[in-house]
BANUDO-5400 format. One record per residue (C-alpha): x, y negated, z; residue in one letter. Coordinates in steps of 0.05 Angstrom, whole numbers, padded with zeros to 5 digits, always signed. Last residue first. Example, Ala and Ser with C-alpha at 12.3 -4.5 7.8 and 13.67 -1.06 7.14 Angstrom:
BEGIN
+00273+00021+00143s +00246+00090+00156a 
***
This chain:
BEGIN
+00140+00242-00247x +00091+00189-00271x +00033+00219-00228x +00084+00219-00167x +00103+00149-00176x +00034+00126-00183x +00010+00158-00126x +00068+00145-00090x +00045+00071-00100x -00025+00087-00085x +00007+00095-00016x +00044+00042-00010x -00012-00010-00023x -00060+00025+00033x -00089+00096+00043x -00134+00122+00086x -00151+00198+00071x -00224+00212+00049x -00233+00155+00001x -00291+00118+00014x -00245+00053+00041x -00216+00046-00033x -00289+00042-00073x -00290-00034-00067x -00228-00040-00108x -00170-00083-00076x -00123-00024-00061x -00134-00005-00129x -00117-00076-00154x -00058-00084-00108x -00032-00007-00130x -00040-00034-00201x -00004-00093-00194x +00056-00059-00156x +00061-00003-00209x +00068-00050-00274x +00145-00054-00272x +00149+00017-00274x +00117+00015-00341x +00049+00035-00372x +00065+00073-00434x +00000+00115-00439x +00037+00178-00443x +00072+00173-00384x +00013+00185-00347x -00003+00246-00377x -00043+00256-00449x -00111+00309-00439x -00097+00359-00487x -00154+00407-00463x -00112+00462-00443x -00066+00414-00402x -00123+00387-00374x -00151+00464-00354x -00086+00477-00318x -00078+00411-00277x -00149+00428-00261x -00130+00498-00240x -00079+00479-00202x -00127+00428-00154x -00176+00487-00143x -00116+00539-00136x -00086+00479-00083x -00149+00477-00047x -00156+00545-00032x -00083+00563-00012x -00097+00505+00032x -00159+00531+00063x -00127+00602+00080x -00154+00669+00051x -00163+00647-00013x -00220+00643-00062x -00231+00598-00125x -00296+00604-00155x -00335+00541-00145x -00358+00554-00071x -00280+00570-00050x -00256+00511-00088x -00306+00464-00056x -00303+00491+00006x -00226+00495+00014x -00239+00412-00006x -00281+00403+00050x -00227+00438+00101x -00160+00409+00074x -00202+00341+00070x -00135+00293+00096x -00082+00326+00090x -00110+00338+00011x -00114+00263-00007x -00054+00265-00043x -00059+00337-00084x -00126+00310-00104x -00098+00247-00124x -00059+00278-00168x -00113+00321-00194x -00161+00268-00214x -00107+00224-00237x -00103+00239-00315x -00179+00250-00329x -00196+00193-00286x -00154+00144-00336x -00178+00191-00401x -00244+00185-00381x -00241+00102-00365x -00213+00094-00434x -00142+00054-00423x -00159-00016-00427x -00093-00035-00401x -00099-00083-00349x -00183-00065-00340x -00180+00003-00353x -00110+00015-00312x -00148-00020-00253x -00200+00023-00259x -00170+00079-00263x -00130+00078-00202x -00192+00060-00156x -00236+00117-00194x -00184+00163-00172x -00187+00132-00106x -00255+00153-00088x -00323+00153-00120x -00390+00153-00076x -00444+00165-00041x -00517+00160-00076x -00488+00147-00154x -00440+00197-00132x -00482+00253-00121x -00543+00240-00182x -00488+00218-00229x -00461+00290-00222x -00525+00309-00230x -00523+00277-00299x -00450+00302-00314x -00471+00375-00300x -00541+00370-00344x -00503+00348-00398x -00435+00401-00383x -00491+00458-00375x -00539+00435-00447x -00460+00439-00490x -00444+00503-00459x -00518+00532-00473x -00506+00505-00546x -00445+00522-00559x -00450+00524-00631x -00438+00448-00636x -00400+00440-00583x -00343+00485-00606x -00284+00500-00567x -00278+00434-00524x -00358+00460-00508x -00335+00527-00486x -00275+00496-00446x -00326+00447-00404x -00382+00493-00398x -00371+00531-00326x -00324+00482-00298x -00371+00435-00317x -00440+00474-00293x -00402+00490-00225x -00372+00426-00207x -00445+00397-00214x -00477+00442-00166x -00432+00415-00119x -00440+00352-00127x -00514+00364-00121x -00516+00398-00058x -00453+00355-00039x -00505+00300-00046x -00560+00315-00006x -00523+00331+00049x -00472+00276+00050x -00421+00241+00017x -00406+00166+00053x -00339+00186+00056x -00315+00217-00009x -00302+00291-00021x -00359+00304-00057x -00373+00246-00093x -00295+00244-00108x -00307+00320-00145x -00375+00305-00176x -00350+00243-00204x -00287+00274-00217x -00312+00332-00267x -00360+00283-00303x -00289+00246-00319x -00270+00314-00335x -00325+00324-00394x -00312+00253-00409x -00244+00264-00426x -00247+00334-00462x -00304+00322-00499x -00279+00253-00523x -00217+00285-00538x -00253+00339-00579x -00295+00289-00624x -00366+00281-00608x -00418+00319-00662x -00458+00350-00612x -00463+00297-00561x -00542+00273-00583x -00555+00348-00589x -00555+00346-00511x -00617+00303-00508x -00613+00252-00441x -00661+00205-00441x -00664+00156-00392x -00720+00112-00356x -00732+00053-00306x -00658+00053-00311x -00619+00032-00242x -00611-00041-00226x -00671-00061-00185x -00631-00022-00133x -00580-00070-00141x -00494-00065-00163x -00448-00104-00199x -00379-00081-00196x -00327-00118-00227x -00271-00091-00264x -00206-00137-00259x -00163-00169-00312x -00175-00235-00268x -00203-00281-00338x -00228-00219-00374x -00273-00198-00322x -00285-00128-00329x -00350-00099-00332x -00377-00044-00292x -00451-00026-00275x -00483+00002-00219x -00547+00025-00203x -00533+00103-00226x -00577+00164-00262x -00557+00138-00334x -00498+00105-00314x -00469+00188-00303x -00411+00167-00347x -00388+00236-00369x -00424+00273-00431x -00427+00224-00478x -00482+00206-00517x -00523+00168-00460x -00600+00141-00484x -00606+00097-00427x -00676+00047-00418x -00665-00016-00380x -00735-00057-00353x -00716-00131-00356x -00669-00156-00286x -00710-00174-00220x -00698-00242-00212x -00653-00267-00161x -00587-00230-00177x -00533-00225-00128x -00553-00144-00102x -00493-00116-00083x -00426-00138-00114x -00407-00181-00176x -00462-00228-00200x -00425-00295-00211x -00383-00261-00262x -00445-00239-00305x -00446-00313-00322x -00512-00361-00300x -00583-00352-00299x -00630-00286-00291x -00671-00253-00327x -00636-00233-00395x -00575-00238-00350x -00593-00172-00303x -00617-00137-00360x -00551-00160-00401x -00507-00134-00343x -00553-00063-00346x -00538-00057-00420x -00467-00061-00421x -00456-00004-00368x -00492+00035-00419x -00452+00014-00479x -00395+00034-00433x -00410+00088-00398x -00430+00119-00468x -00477+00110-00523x -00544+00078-00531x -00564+00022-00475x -00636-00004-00491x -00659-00071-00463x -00741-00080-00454x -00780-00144-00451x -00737-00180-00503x -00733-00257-00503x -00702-00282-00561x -00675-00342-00531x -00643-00316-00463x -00626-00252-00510x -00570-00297-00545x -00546-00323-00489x -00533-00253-00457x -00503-00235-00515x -00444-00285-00508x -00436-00263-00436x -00435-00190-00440x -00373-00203-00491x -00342-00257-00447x -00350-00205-00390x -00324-00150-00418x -00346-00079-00427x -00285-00028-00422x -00291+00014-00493x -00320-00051-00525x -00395-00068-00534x -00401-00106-00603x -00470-00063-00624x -00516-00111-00604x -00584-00084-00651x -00651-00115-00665x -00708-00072-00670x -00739-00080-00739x -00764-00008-00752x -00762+00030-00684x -00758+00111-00694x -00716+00096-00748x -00665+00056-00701x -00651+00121-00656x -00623+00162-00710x -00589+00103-00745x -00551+00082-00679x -00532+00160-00678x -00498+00166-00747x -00427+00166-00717x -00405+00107-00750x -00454+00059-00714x -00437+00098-00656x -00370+00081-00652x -00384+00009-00663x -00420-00006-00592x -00486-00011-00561x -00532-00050-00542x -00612-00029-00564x -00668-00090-00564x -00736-00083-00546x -00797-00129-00563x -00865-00096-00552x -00858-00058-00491x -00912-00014-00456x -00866+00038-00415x -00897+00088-00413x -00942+00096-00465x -00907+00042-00526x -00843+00058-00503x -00844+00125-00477x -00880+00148-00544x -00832+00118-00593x -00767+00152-00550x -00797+00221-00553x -00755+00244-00598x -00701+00232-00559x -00723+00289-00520x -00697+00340-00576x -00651+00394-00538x -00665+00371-00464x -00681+00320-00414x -00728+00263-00394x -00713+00229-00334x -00749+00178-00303x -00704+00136-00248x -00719+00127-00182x -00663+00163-00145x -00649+00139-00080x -00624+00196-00019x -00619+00163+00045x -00589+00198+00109x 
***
């Protein structure tokens, strides 16, 4: 059993301020540059972080699903400028973002030649990740996702040299997000812990933490939807939750929720929160033949007893229907994806490298009744 988590965290109300000093103690860099994207431009936040580091040069192009071309044009541009340090400020995204251009700043070629485990020859630049949502969990992982524009498919790229060398993860950074955002990421955190618990390659180590994760976003979720800005403890417990949710599924994995949404990001470019947000309990009802037991524990250990396992699981798996609902989250039908579209994007789930951790096998047909099932 290996547990890998070598990144520096700092968190809590006001670590960001902090940044200066981690960079010129800790970390020693003279030339950083921050990626990120447009949204947080207009949120205030870029401005926050860019005081702290007169000059710095800013990327802030990074769409909602990364792409390649995007990743690619940048990467040329930090090839010449040379920065010793790459910043990702924002969310899964802008983060996600960030570790490709390490990886590029170092190394030659496109980021599609780099999907998978460890392609990369150089070590990639130093990545710092200032996350301002409260779902991706990048800041904890070694794996970023970009989708390649030419297949319409999201890439993995993947390396132990690939994790952050440091985040920081302030809570007030997420106080002024919009509801939806709240609600999607917040459940997105929800089905990392969820699919790392359930998944194959879960074990000790990370159902502790998985599990520990469930807790703090069930527990915070609706308080911070209410009000995030008052909600302070609410708004610390779903931070902390989606960062040890990174913690468990960064060291087993995601399941087919992650397969689905995925391949509706990259076709689509649905929001990757809103995608898992929509699935997570359909493929929970799916998969449950398969983990009746695991998933019993789960609810049981999270706060929703019955005598017999199934009973268990389906209260767990009804109450997240119930709490989406509460939290506006659109349904499948909502994101006017057509009938026509289901056999490409059971093939691309199928495809995804995350299909064989799933707990129950399933092939084409299966994420096919998925779909069906979703959209009914």
């Amino acid at each position: 059993m290996l547990f890998h988590m070598p990144v520096k965290l700092y968190f809590g109300p006001g670590e960001i301020q902090n940044l200066t000093r981690i960079l010129s103690h800790d970390l020693e860099v003279k030339n950083p540059i921050i990626v990120t994207d447009k949204g947080i431009v207009a949120s205030g936040l870029l401005e926050v972080v860019s005081r702290m580091l007169p000059g710095v040069r800013v990327y802030d192009t990074i769409e909602a699903n990364p792409k390649s071309d995007t990743i690619n044009a940048i990467a040329g541009k930090l090839r010449q400028i040379k920065p010793d340090l790459i910043i990702g400020l924002g969310g899964g995204s802008p983060l996600d973002a960030g570790k490709a251009l390490a990886l590029l700043a170092t190394n030659p070629g496109q980021i599609e030649g780099f999907e998978g485990r460890e392609k990369y020859i150089n070590d990639p630049l130093p990545f710092l990740a200032i996350p301002t949502t409260c779902g991706t969990g990048s800041e904890v992982t070694w794996v970023s996702v970009i989708t390649d524009v030419a297949r319409k498919f999201k890439m993995s790229i993947k390396g132990p040299k690939m994790y952050p060398v440091v985040s920081i993860v302030d809570p007030d950074l997420i106080k002024t997000l919009p509801k939806s955002i709240i609600a999607s990421t917040g459940l997105d955190a929800l089905t990392h812990a969820v699919e790392a618990y359930l998944s194959k390659p879960a074990t000790l180590i990370t159902d502790i933490n998985a599990l520990k994760a469930v807790k703090l976003i069930l527990g915070a979720l609706e308080g911070a939807f209410t009000d995030i800005e008052k909600n302070h403890k609410d708004r610390e417990n779903l931070m902390y939750g989606s960062t040890i949710a990174g913690f468990a599924f960064g060291n087993s994995d995601v399941t087919a929720v992650h397969c689905i949404s995925e391949s509706i990001g990259a076709l689509y470019d649905v929001p990757h929160g809103v995608a898992n947000s929509i699935f997570l309990p359909h493929v929970l009802g799916y998969n449950l033949p398969a983990c009746v037991e695991k998933m019993a524990d789960l609810a049981r250990k999270t706060g929703f007893p019955a005598s017999d396992d199934k009973g268990a699981a389906q209260l767990f798996i009804t109450h997240i229907k119930e709490l989406s609902k509460r939290l506006e989250i659109p349904v499948f039908k909502d994101l006017n994806i057509g009938r026509g579209q289901f056999e490409t994007i059971a093939d691309m789930s199928f495809s995804n490298n995350s299909n064989p951790s799933n707990p129950r096998l399933l092939d084409r047909k299966d994420y096919l009744k998925i779909l069906e099932n979703a959209f009914g």
